[in-house]
C-alpha positions as CSV (number, residue, x, y, z in Angstrom):
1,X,-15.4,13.1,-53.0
2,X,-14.6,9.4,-54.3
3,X,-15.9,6.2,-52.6
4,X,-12.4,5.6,-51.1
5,X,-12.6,9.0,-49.6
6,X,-15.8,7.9,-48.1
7,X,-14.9,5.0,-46.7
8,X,-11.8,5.7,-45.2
9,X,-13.6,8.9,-43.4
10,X,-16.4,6.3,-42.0
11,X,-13.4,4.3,-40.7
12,X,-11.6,7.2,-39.2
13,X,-14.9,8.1,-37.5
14,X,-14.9,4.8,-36.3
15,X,-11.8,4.3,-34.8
16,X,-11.9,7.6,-33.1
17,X,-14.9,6.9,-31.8
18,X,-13.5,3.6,-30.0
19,X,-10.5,5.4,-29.1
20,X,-12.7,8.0,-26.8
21,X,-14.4,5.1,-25.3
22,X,-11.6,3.2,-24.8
23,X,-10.2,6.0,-23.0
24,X,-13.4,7.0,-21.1
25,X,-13.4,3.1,-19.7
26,X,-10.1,3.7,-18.7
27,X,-10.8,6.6,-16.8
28,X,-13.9,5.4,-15.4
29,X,-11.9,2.2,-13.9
30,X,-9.2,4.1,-12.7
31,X,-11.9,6.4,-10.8
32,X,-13.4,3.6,-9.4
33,X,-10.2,1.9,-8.1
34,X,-9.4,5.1,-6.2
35,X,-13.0,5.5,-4.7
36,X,-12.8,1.6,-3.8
37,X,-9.8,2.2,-2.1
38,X,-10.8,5.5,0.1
39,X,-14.3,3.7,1.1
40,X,-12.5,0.7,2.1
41,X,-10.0,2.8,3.7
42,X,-13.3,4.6,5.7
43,X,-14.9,1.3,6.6
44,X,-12.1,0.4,8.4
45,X,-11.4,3.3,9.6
46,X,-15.3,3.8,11.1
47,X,-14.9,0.2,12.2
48,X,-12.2,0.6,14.7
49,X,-14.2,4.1,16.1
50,X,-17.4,1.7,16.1
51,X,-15.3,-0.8,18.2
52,X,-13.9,2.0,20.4
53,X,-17.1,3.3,21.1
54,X,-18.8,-0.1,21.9
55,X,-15.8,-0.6,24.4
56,X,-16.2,3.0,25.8
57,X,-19.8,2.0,26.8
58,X,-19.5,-1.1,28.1
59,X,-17.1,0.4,30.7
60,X,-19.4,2.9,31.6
61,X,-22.0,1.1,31.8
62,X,-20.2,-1.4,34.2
63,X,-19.7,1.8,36.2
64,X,-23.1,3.0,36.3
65,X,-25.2,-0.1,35.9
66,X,-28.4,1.8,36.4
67,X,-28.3,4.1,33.3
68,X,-28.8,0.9,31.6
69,X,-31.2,-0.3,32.5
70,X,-33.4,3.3,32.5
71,X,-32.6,3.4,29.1
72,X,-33.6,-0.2,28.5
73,X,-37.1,0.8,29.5
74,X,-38.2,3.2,26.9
């Protein structure tokens, strides 16, 4: 094997090398922008049920003041 055949195997090596990576990165962002999207997708959704809920209890608890404040005194 000549020096040129050396070389240009090093460089081959190389590139390929950068090529995976490049294509890993890829990957890795696409991956991300879809988890992203799905937990933002969750917040929201678990911030309407968190709103529901504080809405729920505040009407029962305007219905049966006393369970308040019971529970206030543990």
């Amino acid at each position: 094997m000549n020096k040129n055949t050396v070389v240009n195997k090093e460089k081959e090596v190389k590139t390929n090398t950068v090529v995976e990576t490049s294509e890993k990165a890829r990957e890795a962002i696409e991956t991300l922008r879809v988890q992203l999207k799905e937990h933002s997708q969750q917040a929201e959704q678990h911030r309407i049920m968190a709103t529901k809920a504080q809405g729920a209890l505040e009407v029962l608890l305007q219905l049966h003041p006393q369970e308040d404040s019971e529970n206030r005194e543990d």
